[in-house]
Z-matrix of the N, CA and C atoms (Angstrom, degrees):
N
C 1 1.439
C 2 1.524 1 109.03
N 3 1.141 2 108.86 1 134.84
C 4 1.706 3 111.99 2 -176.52
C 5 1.737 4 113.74 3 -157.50
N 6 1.604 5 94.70 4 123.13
C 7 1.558 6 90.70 5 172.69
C 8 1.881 7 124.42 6 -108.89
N 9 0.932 8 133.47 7 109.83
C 10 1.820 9 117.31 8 -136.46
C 11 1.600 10 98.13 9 -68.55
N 12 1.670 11 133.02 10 -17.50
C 13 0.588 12 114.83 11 -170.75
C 14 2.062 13 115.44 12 -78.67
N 15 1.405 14 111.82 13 -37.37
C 16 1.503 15 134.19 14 163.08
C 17 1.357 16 121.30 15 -66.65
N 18 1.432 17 107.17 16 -37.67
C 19 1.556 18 104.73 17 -169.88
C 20 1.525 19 121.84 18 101.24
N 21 1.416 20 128.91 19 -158.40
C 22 1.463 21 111.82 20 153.77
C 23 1.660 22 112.33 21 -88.58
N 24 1.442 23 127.73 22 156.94
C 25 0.905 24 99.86 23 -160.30
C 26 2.080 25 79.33 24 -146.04
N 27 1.522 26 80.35 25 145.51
C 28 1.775 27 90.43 26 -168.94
C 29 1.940 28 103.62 27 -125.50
N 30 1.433 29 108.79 28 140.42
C 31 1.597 30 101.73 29 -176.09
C 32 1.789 31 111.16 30 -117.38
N 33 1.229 32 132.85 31 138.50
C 34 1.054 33 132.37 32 170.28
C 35 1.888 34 120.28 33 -139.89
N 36 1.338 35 100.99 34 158.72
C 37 1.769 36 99.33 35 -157.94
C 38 1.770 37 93.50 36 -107.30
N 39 1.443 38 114.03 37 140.22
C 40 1.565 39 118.98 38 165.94
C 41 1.522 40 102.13 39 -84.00
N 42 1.066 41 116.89 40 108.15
C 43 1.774 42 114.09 41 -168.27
C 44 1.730 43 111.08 42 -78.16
N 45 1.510 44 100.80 43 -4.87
C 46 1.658 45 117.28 44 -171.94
C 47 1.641 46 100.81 45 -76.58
N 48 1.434 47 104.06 46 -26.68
C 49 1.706 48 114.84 47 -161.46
C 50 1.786 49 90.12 48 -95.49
N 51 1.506 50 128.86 49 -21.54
C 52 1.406 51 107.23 50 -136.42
C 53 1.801 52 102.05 51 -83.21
N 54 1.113 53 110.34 52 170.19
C 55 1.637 54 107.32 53 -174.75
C 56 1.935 55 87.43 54 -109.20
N 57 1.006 56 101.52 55 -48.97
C 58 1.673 57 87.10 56 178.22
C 59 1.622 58 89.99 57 114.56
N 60 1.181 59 123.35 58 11.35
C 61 1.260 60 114.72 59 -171.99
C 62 1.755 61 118.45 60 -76.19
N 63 1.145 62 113.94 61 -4.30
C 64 1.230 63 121.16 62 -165.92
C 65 1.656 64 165.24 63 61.26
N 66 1.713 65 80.84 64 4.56
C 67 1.243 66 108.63 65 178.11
C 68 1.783 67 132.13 66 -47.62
N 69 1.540 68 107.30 67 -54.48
C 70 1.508 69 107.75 68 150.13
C 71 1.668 70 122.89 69 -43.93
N 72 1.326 71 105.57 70 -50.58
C 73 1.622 72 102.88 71 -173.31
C 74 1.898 73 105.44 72 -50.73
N 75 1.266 74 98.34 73 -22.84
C 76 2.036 75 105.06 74 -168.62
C 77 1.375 76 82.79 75 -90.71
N 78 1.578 77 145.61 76 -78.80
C 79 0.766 78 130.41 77 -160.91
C 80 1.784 79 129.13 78 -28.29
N 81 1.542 80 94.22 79 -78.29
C 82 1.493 81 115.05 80 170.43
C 83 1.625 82 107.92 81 -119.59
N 84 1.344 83 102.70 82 93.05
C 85 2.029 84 114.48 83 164.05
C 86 1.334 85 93.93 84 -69.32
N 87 1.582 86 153.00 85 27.22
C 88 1.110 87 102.52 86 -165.97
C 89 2.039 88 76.78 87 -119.00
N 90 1.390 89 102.37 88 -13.99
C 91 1.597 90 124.11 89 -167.65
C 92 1.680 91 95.35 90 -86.48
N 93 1.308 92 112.28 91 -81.44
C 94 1.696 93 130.49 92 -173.55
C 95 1.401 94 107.23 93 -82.54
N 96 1.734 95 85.48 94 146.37
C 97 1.932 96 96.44 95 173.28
C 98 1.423 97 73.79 96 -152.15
N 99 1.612 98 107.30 97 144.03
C 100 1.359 99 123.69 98 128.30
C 101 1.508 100 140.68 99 -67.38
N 102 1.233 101 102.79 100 114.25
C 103 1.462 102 105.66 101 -163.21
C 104 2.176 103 109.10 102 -73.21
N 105 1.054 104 111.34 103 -159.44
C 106 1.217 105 119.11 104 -162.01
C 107 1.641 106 102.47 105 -93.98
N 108 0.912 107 105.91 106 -2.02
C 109 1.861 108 126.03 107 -166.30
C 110 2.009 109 96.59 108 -109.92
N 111 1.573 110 120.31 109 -17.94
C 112 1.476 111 126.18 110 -172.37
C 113 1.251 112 95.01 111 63.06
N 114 1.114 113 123.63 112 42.22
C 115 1.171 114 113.84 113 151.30
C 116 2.008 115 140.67 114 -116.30
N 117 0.997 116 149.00 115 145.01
C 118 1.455 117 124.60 116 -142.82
C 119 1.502 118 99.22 117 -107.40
N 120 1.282 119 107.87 118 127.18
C 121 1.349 120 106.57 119 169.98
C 122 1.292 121 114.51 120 -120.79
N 123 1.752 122 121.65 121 -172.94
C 124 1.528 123 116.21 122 165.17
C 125 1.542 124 107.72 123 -106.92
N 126 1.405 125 86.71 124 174.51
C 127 1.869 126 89.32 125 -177.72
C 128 1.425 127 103.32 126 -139.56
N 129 1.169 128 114.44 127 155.33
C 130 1.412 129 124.60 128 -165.15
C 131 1.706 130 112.24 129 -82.44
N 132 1.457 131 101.72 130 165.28
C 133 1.537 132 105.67 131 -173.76
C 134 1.442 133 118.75 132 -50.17
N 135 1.318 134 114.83 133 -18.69
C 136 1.699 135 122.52 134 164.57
C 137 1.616 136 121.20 135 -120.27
N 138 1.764 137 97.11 136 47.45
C 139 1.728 138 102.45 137 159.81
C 140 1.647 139 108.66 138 86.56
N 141 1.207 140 124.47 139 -31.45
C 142 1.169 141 122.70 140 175.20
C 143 1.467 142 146.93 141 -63.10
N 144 1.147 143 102.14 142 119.60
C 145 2.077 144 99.63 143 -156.50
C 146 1.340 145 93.12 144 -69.16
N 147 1.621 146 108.58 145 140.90
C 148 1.118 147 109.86 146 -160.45
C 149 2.029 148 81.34 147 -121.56
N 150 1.254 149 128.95 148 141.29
C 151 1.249 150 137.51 149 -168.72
C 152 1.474 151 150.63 150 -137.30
N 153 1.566 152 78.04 151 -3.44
C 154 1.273 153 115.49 152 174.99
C 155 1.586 154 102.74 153 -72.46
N 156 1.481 155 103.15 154 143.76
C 157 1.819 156 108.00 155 -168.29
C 158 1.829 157 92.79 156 -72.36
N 159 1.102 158 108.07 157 136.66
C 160 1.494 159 130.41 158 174.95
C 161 1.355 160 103.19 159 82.33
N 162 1.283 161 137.11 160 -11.71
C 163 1.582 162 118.44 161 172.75
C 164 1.442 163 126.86 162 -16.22
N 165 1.401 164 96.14 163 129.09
C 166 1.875 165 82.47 164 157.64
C 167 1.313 166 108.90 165 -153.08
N 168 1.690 167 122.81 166 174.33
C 169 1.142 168 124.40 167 -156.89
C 170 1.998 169 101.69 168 -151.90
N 171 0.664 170 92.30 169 135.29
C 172 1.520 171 116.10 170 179.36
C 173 1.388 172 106.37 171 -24.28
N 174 1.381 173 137.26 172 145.38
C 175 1.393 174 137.05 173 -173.62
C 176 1.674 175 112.03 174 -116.47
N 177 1.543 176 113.36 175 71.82
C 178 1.291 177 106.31 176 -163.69
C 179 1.496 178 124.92 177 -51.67
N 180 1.584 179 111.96 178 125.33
C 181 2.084 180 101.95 179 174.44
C 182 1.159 181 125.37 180 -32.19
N 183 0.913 182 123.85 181 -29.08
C 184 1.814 183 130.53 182 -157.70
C 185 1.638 184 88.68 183 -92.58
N 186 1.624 185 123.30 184 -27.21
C 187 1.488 186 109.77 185 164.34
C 188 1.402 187 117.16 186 -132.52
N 189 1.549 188 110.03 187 43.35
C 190 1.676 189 101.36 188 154.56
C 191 1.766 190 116.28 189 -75.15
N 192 0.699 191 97.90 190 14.67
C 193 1.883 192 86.17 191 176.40
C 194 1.566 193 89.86 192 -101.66
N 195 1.144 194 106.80 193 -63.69
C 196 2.232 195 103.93 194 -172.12
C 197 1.637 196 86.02 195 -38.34
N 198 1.281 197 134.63 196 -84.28
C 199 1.097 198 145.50 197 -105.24
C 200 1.883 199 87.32 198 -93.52
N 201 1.300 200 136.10 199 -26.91
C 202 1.448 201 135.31 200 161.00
C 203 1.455 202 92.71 201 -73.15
N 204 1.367 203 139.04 202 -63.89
C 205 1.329 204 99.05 203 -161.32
C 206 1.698 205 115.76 204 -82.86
N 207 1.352 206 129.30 205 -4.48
C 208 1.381 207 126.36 206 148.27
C 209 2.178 208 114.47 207 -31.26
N 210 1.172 209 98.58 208 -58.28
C 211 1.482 210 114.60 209 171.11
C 212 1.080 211 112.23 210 -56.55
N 213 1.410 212 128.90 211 -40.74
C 214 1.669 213 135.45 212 -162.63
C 215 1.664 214 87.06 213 -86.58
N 216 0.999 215 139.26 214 -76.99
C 217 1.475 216 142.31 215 -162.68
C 218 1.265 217 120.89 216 -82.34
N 219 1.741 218 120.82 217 2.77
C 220 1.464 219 118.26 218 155.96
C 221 1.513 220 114.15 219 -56.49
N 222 1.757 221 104.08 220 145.45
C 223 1.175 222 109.98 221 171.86
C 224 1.358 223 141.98 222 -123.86
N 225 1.488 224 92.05 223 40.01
C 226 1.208 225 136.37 224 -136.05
C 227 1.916 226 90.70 225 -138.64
N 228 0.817 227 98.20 226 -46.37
C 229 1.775 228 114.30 227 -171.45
C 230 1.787 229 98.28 228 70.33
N 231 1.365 230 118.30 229 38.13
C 232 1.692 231 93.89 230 -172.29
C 233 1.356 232 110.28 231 -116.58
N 234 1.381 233 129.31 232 30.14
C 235 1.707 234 147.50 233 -172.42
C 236 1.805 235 87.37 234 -115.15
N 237 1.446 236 92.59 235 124.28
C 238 1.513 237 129.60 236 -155.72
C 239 1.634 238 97.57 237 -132.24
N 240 1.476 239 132.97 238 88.60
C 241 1.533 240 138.75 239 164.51
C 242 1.311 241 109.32 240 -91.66
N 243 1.609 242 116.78 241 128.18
C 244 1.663 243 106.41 242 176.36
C 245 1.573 244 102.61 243 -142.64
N 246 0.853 245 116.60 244 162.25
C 247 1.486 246 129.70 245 168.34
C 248 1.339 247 90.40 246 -62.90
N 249 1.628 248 114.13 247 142.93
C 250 1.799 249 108.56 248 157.02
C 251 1.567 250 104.80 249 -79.62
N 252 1.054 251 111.90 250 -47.00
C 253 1.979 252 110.79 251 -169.21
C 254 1.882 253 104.70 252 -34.90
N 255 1.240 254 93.27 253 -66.77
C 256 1.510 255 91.25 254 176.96
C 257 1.152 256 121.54 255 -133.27
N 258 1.229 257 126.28 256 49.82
C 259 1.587 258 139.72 257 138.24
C 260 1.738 259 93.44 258 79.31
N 261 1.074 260 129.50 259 -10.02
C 262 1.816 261 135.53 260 173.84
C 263 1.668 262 91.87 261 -33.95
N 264 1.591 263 106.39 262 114.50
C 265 1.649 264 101.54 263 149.48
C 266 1.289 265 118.50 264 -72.10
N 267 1.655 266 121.95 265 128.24
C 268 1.375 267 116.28 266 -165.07
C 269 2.173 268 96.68 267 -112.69
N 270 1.385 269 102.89 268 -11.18
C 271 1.430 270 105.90 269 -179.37
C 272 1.870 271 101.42 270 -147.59
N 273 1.733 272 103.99 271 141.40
C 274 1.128 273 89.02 272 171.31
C 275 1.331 274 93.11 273 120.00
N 276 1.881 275 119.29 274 173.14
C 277 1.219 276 109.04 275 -161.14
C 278 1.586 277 115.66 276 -95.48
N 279 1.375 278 111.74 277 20.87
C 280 1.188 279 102.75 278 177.24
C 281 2.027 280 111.97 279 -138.12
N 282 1.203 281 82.57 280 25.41
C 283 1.796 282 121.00 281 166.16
C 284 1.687 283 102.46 282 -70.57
N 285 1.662 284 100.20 283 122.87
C 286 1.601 285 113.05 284 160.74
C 287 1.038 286 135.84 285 -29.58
């Protein structure tokens, strides 16, 4: 998946920051699940909660808009968007 203007672009959650509120999981279910702990993680291109501290998982085109405004309206600040090439947060709270 590639957008030329972003790059490839990969998302991961600081679970230290997360409130558990669930807002990503509504946004994009297909990215976030709350795990059994309320806490939000990502899941991999075939559904799998991925849980390992810093995971991340691919930011499919068809849902970078859910998955930026998941980042924009966390309240939690813990939705992390970066370029993979060079790790640039392009969404999220530590975005330019």
């Amino acid at each position: 998946m590639r957008n030329e203007e972003l790059g490839d672009l990969e998302v991961w959650i600081d679970q230290d920051l997360c409130t558990g509120d669930g807002i990503c999981a509504q946004y994009a279910p297909e990215v976030f699940e709350l795990d059994i702990d309320g806490l939000a993680y990502v899941k991999s291109a075939d559904d799998e909660l991925l849980q390992e501290k810093g995971a991340t998982t691919p930011v499919p085109l068809t849902l970078l808009t859910e998955v930026k405004d998941s980042a924009k309206e966390c309240p939690g600040d813990c939705i992390h968007v970066r370029r993979v090439t060079d790790r640039i947060e392009v969404y999220g709270p530590d975005a330019e």
